[in-house]
C-alpha positions in Angstrom: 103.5 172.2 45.1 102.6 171.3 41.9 102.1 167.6 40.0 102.3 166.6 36.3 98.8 164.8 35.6 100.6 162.6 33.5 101.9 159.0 34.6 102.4 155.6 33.5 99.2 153.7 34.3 100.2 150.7 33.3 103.9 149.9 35.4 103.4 151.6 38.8 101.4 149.8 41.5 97.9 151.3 42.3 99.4 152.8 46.1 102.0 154.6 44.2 101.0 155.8 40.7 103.4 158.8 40.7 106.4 156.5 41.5 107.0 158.6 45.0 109.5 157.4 47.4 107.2 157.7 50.2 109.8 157.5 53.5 112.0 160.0 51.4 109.1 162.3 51.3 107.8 161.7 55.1 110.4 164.3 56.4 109.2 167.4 53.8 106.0 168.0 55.5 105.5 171.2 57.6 103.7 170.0 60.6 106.1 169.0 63.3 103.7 166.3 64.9 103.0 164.4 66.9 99.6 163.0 65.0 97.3 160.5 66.5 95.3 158.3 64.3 92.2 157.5 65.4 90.9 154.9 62.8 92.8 151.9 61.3 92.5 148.4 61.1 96.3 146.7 62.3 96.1 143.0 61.9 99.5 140.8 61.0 101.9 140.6 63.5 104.1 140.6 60.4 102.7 143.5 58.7 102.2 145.5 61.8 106.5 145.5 61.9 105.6 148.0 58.5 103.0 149.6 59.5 104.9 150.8 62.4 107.6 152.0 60.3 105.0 154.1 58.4 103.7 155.4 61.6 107.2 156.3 62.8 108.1 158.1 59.5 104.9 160.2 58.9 104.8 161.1 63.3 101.8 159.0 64.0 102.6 158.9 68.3 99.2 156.8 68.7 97.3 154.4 66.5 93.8 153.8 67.4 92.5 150.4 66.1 90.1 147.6 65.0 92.6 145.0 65.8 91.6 141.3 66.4 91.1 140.4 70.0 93.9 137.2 69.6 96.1 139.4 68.3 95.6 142.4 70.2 98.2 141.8 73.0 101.2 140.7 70.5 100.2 143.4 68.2 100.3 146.2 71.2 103.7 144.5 72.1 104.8 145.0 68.6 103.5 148.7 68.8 105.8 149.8 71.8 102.9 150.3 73.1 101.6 152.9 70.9 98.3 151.3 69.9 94.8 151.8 71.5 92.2 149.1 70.3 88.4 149.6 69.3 86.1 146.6 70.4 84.6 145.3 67.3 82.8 142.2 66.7 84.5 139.0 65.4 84.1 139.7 61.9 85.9 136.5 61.0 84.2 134.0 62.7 83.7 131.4 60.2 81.3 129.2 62.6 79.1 131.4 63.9 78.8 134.7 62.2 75.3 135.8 63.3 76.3 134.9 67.2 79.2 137.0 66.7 77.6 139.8 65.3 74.6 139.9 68.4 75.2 138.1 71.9 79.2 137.5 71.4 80.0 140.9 70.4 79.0 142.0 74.1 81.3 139.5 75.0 84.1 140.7 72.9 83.5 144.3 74.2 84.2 143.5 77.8 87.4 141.7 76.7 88.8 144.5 75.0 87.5 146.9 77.8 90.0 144.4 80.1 92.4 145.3 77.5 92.0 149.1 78.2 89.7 149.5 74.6 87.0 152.6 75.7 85.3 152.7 72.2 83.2 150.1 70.8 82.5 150.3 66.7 79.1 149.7 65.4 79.5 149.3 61.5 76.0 150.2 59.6 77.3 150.4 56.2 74.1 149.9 53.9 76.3 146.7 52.3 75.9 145.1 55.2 72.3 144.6 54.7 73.6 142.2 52.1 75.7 140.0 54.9 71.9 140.2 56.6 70.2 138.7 54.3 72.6 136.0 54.0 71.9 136.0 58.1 68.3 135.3 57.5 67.6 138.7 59.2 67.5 141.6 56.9 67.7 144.1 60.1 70.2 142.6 61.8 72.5 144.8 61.1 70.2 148.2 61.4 72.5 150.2 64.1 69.1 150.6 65.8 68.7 146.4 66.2 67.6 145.3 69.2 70.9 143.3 70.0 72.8 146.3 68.8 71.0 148.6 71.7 72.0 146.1 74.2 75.7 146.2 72.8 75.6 150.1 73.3 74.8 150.0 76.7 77.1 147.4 78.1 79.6 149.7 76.5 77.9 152.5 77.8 77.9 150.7 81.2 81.7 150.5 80.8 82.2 154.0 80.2 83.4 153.9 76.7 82.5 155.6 73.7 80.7 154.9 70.4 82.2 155.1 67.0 80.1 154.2 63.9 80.1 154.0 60.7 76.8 155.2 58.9 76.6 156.3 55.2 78.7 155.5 51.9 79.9 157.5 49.5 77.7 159.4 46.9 79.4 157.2 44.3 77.7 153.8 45.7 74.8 155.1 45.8 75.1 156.0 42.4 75.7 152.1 41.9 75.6 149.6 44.4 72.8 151.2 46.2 70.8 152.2 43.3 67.7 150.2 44.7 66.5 152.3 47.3 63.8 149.5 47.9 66.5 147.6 49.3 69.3 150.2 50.8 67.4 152.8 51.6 68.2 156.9 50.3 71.3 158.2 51.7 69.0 160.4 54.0 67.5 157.5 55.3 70.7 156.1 56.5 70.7 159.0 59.2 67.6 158.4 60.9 68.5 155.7 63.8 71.9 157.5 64.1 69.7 160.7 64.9 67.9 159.0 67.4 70.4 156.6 69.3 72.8 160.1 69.6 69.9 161.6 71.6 69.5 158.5 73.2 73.0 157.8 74.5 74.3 160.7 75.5 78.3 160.0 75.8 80.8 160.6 72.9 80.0 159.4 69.6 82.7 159.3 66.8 81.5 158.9 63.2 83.9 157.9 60.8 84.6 159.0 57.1 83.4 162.4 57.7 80.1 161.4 59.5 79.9 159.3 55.8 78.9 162.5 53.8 81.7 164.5 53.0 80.1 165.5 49.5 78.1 167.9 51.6 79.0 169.7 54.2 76.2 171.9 54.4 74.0 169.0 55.8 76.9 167.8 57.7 77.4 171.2 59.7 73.4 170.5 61.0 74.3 167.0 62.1 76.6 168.3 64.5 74.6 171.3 65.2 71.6 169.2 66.4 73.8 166.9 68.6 76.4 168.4 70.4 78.2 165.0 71.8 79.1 163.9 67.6 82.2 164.1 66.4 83.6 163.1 63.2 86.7 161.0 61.6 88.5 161.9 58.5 88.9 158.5 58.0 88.7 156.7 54.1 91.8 158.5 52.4 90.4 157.8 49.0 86.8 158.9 49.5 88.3 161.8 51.6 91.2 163.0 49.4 88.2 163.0 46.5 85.6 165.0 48.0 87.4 167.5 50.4 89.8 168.4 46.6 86.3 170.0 45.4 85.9 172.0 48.3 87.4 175.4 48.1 90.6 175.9 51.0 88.6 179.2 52.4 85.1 176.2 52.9 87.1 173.9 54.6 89.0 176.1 56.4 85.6 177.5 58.1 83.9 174.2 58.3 87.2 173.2 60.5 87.2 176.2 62.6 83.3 176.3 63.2 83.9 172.8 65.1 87.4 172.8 65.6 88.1 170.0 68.6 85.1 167.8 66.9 86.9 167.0 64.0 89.7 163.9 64.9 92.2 162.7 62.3 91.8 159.4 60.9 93.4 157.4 58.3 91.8 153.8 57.8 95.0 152.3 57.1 93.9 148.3 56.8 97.2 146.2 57.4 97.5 142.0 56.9 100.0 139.6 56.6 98.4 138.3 53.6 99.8 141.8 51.8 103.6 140.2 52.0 102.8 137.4 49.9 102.6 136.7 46.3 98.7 137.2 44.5 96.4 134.7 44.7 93.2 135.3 42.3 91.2 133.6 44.9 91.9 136.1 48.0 90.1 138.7 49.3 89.9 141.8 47.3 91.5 143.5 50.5 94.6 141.5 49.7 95.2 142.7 46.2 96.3 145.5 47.7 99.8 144.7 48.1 102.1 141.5 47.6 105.1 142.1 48.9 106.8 144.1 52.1 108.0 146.9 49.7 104.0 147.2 48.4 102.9 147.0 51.9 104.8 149.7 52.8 104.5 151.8 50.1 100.1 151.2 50.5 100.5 152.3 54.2 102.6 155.3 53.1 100.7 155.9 50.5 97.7 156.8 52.7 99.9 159.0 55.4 101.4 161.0 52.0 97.9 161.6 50.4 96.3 162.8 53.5 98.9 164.7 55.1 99.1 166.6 52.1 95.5 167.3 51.4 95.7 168.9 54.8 99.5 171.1 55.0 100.2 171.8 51.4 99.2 173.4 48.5 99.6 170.8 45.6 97.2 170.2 43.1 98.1 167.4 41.0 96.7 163.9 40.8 95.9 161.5 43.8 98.7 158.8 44.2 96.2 156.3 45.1 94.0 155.0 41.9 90.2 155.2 42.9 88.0 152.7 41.1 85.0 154.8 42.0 85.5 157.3 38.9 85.2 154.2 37.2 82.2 152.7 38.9 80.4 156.0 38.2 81.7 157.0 34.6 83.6 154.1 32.9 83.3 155.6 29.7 85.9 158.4 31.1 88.1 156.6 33.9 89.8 152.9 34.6 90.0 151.7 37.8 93.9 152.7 37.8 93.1 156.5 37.4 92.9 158.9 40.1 91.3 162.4 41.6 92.7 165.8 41.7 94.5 166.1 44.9 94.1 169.7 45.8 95.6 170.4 49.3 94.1 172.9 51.7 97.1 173.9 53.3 95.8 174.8 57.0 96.3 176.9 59.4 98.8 175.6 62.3 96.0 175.8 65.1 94.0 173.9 63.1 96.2 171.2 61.7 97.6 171.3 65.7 93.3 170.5 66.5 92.8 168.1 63.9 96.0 165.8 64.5 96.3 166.2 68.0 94.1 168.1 70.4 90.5 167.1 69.8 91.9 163.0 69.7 94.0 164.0 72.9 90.9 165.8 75.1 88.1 163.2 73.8 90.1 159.6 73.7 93.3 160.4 75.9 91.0 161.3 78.7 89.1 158.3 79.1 92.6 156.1 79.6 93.9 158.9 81.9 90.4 158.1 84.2 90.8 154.3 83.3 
């Protein structure tokens, strides 16, 4: 499969630069399925309607998710049933924010536990030293914090599994993270993780690649030194980007040498506020898409460019613009221009692993015990 590189920048919507018909293309793809998706973010009992039309044309047969607790019910309803959630804090407490990201969060994990959630997320982004600060607590959101450990094992207590988010990509650090004083190196982000993976001893699931895709190398002695990580391919953008440079034969060995550790993910981030008409003054989040034909298509859009980074051979541009060319060299790249997409095109046992298997023996098994 092959791509022209050239598009029309200025007319297509920044899901769907090549101007693909994205259900129309669901059904070319060589994998059979079923997939599972073990990271996204379905909130909107609207928009979850078209994200489950996504899910059902690309063969997504479980959705793992960050879901609101309120909504988590009507949204599993909505799902058929095909929807596990991940306990997460209550990011959008308005009243409260620093309760809800310490003593109510252990709160909120036995809730979704009664819900029949068995992983709790602990997001250490280096931005969220930022929403720290404005806290009053610049470590308060270290994964190592003090409230944080006690959040671990109440979840550990309840049998369920970590997932974390750790790391950025190289491009931030580039730029947003440039004061080291402040953020921290890259490396440094690594340290607690290292620690708390020796000190709990159950599951852990790191998304975006363990947050260092740009080298596997380093990557490949993360999960040598700990033996109970595994690792997402969450963050289609940041994914479709780095995994393009790699050559098919590195990936293909990287996969194999830890084949059943490596769990699909897509980071698909639904909202009702993507059917409705732009606002200037909404979230960046919701500038994503304004209508139910955008929605779907930036849902789609994620499915398309991942699926075929993994099963094909095209080499053409990404779909999906990716303002971080720009962020790190404006002089070449807008924010509406794109990667190479340059798919891998796997072996079946592995695309079988990666889609399947490895979310199937590590997640399915703690609802079959639940």
């Amino acid at each position: 499969m092959t791509q022209s590189n050239k598009t029309n920048r200025q007319s297509v919507h920044p899901a769907n630069r090549l101007g693909l018909n994205y259900e129309a293309q669901a059904g070319k793809f060589p994998y059979p399925g079923p997939i599972i998706d073990v990271h996204t973010h379905i909130n909107g009992l609207k928009a979850v309607e078209i994200y489950r039309r996504a899910a059902d044309a690309y063969g997504i047969s479980m959705t793992y998710s960050m879901t609101k607790l309120e909504e988590a019910e009507a949204i599993h309803q909505a799902m058929q049933g095909r929807i596990r959630f991940i306990a997460v804090p209550d990011y959008w407490n308005q009243d409260n924010v620093k309760e809800a990201m310490t003593t109510g969060f252990i709160k909120r994990i036995e809730a979704y536990h009664a819900l029949g959630s068995r992983i709790a997320k602990f997001w250490a982004a280096p931005r969220a030293i930022d929403y720290a600060i404005e806290m009053g607590d610049p470590q308060l959101m270290r994964l190592d914090a003090p409230h944080r450990l006690d959040a671990m094992e109440a979840a550990q207590a309840l049998g369920m599994i970590i997932m974390a988010h750790v790391g950025d990509p190289d491009t931030w650090f580039a730029s947003k993270y440039k004061d080291a004083s402040v953020y921290g190196t890259k490396l440094q982000q690594y340290e607690p993780l290292e620690t708390l993976l020796d000190r709990f001893t159950q599951p852990w699931l790191v998304a975006h690649l363990g947050g260092w895709p740009e080298d596997l190398e380093w990557l490949s002695g993360l999960l040598d030194r700990h033996d109970n990580l595994h690792l997402d391919t969450s963050a289609c953008k940041w994914i479709v980007r780095e995994v393009s440079k790699y050559s098919r034969e590195t990936i293909i060995a990287f996969l194999q040498r830890y084949q059943g550790r490596i769990l699909f993910g897509s980071d698909i981030v639904t909202d009702d506020e993507h059917l409705n008409p732009p606002d200037p003054e909404q979230r960046e989040i919701y500038h994503r898409a304004n209508s139910e034909a955008e929605a779907f298509d930036l849902y789609t859009s994620r499915y398309w460019s991942l699926r075929t980074l993994w099963e094909t051979d095209y080499e053409g541009e990404s779909p999906i613009a990716d303002p971080d060319l720009a962020m790190v060299n404006p002089q070449q790249y807008t924010e509406n221009d794109a990667p190479l997409l340059c798919g891998k095109s796997l072996p079946h046992d592995i695309l079988k692993s990666l889609y399947h298997d490895a979310a199937e023996t590590l997640l399915e098994s703690l609802h079959d015990h639940a």
